[in-house]
ROTIKOL-909968 format. One record per residue (C-alpha): residue number from 1; residue in three letters; x negated, y, z negated. Coordinates in Angstrom, 1 decimal, always signed. Each point is the difference from the previous one (the first is absolute). Layout:
% ROTIKOL-909968
sevex i->NUM aa->ala x->X y->Y z->Z
...
END
This chain:
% ROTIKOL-909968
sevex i->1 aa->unk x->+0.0 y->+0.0 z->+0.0
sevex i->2 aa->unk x->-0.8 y->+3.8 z->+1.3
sevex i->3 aa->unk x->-0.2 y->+3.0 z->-3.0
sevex i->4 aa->unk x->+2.8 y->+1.2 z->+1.9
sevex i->5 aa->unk x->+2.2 y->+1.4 z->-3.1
sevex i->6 aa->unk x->+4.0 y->-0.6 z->+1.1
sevex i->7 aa->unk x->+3.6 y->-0.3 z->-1.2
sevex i->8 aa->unk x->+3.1 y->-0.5 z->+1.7
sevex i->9 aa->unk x->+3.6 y->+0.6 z->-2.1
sevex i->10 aa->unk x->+3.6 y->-0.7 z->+1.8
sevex i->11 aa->unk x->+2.5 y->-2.2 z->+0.7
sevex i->12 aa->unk x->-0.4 y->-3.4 z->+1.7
sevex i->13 aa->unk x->+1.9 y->-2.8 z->+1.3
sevex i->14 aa->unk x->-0.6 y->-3.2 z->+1.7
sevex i->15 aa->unk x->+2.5 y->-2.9 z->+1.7
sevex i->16 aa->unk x->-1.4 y->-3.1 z->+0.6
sevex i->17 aa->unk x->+0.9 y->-3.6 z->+1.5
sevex i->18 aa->unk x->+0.6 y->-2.0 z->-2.9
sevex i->19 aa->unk x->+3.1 y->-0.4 z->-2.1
sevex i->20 aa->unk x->+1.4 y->+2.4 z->-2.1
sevex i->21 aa->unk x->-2.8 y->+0.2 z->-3.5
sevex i->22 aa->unk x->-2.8 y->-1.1 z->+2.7
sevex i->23 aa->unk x->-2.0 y->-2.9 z->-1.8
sevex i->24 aa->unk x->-3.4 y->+1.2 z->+0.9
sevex i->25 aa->unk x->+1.0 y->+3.1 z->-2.7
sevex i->26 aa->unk x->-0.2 y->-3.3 z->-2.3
sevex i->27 aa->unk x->-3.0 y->-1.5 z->+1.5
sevex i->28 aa->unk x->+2.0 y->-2.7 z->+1.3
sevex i->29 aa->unk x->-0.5 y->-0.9 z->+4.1
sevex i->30 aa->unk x->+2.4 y->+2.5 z->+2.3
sevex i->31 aa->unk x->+3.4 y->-1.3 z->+0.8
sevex i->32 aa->unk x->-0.9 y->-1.4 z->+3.8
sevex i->33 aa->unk x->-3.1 y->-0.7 z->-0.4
sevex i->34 aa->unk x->-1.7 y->+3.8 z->+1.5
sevex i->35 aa->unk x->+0.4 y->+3.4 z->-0.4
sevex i->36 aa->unk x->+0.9 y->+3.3 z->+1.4
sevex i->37 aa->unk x->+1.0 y->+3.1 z->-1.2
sevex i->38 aa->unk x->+0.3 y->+4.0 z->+0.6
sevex i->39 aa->unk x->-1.1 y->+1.9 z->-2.8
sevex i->40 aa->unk x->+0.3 y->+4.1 z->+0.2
sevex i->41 aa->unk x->-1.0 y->+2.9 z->-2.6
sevex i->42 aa->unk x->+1.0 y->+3.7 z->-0.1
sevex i->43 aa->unk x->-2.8 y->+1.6 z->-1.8
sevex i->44 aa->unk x->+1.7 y->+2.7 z->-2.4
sevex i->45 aa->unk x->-3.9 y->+0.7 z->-1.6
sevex i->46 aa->unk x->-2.8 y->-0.9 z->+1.8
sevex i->47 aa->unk x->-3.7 y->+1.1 z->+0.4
sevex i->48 aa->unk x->-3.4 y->-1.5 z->+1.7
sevex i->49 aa->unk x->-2.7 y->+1.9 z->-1.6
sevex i->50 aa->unk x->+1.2 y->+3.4 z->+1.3
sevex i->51 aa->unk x->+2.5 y->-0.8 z->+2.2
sevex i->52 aa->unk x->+3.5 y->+0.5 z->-0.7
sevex i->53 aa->unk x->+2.4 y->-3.2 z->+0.6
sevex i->54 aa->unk x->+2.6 y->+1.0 z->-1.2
sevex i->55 aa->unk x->+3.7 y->+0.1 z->+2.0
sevex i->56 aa->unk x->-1.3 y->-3.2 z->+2.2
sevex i->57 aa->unk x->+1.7 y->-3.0 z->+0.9
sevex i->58 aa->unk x->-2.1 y->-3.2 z->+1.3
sevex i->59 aa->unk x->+0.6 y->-3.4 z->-0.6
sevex i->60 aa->unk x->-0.8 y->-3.4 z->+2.0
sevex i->61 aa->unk x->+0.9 y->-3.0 z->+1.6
sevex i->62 aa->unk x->-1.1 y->-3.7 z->-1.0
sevex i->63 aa->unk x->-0.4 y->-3.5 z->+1.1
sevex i->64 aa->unk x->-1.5 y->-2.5 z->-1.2
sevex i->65 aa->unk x->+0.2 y->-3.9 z->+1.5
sevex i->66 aa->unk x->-0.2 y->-1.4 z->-3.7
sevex i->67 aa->unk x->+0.5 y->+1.1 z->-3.5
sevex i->68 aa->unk x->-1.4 y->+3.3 z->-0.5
sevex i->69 aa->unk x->-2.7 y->-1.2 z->-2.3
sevex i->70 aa->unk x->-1.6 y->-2.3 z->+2.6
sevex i->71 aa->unk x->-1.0 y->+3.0 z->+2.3
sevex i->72 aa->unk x->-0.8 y->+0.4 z->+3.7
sevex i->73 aa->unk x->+3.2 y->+2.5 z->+0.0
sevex i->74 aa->unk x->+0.3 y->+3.3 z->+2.3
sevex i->75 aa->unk x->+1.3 y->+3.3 z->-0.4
sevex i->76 aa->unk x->+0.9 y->+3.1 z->+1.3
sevex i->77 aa->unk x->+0.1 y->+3.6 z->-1.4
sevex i->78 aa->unk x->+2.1 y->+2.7 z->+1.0
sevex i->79 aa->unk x->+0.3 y->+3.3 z->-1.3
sevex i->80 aa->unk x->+1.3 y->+3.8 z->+1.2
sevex i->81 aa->unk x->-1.2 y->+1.4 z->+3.2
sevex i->82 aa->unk x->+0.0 y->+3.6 z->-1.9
sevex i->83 aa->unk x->-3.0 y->-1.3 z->-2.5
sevex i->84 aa->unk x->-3.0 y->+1.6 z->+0.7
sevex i->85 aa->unk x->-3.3 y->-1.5 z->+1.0
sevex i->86 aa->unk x->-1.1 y->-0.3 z->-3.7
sevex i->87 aa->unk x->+3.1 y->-1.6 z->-0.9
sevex i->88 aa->unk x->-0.2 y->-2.4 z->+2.3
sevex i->89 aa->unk x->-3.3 y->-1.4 z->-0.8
sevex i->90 aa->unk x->+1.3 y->+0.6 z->-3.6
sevex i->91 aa->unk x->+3.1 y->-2.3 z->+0.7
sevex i->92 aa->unk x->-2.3 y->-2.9 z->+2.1
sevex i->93 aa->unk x->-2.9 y->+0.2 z->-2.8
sevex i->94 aa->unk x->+2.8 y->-1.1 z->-3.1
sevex i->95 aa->unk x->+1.9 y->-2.6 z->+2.3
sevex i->96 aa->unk x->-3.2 y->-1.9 z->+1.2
sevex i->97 aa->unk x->-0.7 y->-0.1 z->-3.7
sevex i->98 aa->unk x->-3.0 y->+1.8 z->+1.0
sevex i->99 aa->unk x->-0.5 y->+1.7 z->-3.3
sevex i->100 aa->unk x->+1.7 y->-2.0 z->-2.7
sevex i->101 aa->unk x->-1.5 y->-1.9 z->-2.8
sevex i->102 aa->unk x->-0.1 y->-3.7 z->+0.6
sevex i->103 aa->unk x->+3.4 y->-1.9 z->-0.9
sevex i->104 aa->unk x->+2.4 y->+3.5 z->-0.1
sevex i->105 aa->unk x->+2.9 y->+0.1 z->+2.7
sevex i->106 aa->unk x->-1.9 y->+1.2 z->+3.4
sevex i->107 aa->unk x->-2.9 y->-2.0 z->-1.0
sevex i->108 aa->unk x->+1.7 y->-3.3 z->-0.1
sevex i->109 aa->unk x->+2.5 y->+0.3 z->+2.8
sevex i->110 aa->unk x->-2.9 y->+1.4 z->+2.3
sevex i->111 aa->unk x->-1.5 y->-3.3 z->-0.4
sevex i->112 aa->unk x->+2.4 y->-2.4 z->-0.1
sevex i->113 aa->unk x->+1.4 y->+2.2 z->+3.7
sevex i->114 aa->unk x->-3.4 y->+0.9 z->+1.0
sevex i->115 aa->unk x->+1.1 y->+0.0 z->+3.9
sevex i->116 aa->unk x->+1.5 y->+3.8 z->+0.6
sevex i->117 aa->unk x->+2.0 y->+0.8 z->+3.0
sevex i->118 aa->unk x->-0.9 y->+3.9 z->+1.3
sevex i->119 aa->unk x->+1.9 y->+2.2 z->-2.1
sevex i->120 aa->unk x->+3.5 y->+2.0 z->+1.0
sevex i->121 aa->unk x->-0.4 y->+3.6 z->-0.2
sevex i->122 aa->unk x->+4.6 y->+0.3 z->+0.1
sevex i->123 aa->unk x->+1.8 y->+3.5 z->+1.2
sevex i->124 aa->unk x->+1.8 y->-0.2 z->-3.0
sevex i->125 aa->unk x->+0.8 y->-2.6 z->-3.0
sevex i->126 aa->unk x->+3.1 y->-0.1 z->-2.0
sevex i->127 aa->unk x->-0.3 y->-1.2 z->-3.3
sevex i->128 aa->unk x->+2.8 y->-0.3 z->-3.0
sevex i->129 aa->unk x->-1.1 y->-1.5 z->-2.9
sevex i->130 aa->unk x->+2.7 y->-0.1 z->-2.9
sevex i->131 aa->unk x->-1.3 y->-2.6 z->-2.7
sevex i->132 aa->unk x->+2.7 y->+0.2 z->-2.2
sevex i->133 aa->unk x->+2.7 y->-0.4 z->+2.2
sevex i->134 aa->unk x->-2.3 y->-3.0 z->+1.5
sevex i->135 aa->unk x->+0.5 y->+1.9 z->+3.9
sevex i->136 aa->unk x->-2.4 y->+0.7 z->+2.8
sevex i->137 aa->unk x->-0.7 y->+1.0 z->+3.3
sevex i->138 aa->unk x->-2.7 y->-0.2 z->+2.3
sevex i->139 aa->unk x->+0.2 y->+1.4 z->+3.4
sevex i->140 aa->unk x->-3.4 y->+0.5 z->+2.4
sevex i->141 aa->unk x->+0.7 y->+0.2 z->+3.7
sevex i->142 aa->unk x->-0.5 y->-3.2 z->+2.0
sevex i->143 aa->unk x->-1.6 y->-1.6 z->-3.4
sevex i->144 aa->unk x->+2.1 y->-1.0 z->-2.3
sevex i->145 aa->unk x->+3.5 y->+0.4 z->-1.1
sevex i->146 aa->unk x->+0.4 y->-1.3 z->-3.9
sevex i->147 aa->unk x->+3.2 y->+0.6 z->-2.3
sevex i->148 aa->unk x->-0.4 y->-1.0 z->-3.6
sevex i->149 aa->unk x->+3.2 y->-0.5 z->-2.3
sevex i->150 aa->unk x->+1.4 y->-2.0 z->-3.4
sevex i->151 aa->unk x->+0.2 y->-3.8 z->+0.2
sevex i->152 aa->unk x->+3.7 y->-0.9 z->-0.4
sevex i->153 aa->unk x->+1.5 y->-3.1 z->-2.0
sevex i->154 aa->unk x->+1.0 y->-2.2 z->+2.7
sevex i->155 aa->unk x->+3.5 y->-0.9 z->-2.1
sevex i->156 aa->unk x->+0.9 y->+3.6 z->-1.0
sevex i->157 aa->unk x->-2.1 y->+2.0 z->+2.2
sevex i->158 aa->unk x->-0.9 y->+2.4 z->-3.0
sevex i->159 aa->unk x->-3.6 y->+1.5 z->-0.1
sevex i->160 aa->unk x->-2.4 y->-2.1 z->-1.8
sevex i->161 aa->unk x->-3.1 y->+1.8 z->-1.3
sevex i->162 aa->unk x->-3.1 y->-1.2 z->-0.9
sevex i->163 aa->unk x->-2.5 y->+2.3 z->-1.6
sevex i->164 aa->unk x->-3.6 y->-1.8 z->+0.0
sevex i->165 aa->unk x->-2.8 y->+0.5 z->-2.7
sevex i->166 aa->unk x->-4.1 y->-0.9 z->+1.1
sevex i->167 aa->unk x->-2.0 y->+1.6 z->-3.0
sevex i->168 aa->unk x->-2.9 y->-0.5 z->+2.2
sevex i->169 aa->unk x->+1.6 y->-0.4 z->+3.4
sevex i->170 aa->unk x->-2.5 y->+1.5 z->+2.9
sevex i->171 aa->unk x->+2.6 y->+1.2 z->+2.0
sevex i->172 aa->unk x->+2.1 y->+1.2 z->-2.4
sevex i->173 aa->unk x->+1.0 y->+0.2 z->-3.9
sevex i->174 aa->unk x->+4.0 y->+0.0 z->+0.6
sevex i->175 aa->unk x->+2.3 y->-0.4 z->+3.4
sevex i->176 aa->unk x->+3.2 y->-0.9 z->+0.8
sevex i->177 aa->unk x->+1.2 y->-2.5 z->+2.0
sevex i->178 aa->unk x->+2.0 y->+0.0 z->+3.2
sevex i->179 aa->unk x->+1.1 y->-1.3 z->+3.4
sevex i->180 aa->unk x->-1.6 y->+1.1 z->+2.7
sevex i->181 aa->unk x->+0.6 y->+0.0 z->+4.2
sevex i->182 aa->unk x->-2.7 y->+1.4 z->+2.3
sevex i->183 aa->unk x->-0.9 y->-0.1 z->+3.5
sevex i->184 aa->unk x->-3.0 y->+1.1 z->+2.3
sevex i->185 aa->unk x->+0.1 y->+1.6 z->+3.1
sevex i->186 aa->unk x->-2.3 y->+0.1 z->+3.1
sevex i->187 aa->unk x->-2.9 y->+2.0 z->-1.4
sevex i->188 aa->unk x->-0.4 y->-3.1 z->-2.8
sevex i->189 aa->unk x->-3.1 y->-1.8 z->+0.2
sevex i->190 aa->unk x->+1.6 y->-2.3 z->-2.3
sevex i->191 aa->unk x->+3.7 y->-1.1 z->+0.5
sevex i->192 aa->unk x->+2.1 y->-0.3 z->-3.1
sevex i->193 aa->unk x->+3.8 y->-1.2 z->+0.0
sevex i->194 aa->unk x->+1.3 y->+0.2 z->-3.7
sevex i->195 aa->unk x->+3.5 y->-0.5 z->-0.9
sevex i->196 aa->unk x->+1.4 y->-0.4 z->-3.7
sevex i->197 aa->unk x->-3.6 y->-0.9 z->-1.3
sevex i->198 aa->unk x->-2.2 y->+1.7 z->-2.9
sevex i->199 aa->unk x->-0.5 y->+3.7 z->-1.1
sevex i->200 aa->unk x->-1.1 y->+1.8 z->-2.8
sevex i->201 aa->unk x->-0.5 y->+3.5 z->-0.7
sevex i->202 aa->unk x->-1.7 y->+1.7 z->-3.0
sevex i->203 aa->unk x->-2.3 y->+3.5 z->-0.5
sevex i->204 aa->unk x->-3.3 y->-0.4 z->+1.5
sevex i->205 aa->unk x->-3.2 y->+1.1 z->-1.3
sevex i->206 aa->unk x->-3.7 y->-1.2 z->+0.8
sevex i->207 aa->unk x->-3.5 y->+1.4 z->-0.1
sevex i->208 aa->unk x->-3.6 y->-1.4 z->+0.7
sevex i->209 aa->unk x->+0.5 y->-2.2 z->-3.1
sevex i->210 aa->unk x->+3.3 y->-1.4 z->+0.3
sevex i->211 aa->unk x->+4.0 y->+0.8 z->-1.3
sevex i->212 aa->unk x->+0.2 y->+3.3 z->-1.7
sevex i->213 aa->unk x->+2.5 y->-0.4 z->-2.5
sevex i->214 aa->unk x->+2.5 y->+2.9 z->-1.1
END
């Protein structure tokens, strides 16, 4: 790791392709035996040494032809066409893992998806992130389309929440659950086709060591 000095404070959420609680959360094997995912982040606090992050959205797309942990998986970022030079580089430096301390978030996923697709630079990204309410949206032009909302009780069709605790989660300290649906367009590198699967969403916050916790 670099003695590049960063944090990055928002609002994330993620929809996946396992069932709804996703067993690799419980380091149990993924539902159908691989996985794949889009993960995005609207940066509400953000800085990279000097430079501002603050306002951006970026996320990524994921694939991997096993269970996460047993690598050779790819990726690809995408973030706003309106960040600047220094952002970008900013934005490609923390999701290569580049400059994270060994076994924190960016770190790990960087080498267990070491295999990057070129990055989208989108017109515009839509983002909605309501954690409490256990709602999302995720709209990049000819990316990805992802909507995030309650899982239902399949007798009474009532919201079911489940709020999730990790005291020393690497992702994330709490999240809630959800069901996901999500679908990438032509400008996808990877192709993802999710429908009623996984999703969680929870208050992100990371630096070169890891979580920061509130």
């Amino acid at each position: 790791m670099s003695d590049v000095n960063w944090q990055i404070q928002g609002l994330a959420l993620t929809n996946c392709n396992c069932a709804w609680g996703c067993p690799c959360q419980f380091n149990s094997l993924p539902t159908s035996g691989q996985c794949e995912a889009v993960w995005a982040m609207r940066i509400d606090e953000g800085r990279f040494n000097d430079t501002r992050l603050d306002g951006l959205t970026w996320g990524t797309l994921l694939w991997w032809p096993g269970a996460v942990h047993e690598g050779n998986g790819k990726q690809q970022l995408f973030y706003e066409e309106r960040a600047s030079a220094e952002q970008r580089s900013a934005i490609e430096a923390i999701g290569r893992g580049e400059v994270s301390a060994e076994g924190t978030y960016f770190h790990i996923f960087s080498t267990v998806a070491p295999n990057f697709h070129p990055s989208i630079a989108a017109s515009s990204i839509e983002f909605d992130c309501d954690v409490e309410a256990r709602k999302g949206r995720l709209r990049v032009p000819g990316l990805i389309e992802a909507d995030l909302t309650p899982i239902r009780n399949p007798v009474t069709d009532a919201e079911h929440r489940a709020h999730v605790v990790f005291p020393k989660g690497f992702e994330y300290r709490e999240a809630e659950y959800a069901s996901g649906v999500a679908a990438t367009g032509d400008r996808a590198a990877i192709a993802l086709n999710l429908d009623g699967s996984h999703a969680h969403l929870y208050r992100a916050g990371w630096n070169e060591s890891g979580v920061v916790a509130d």
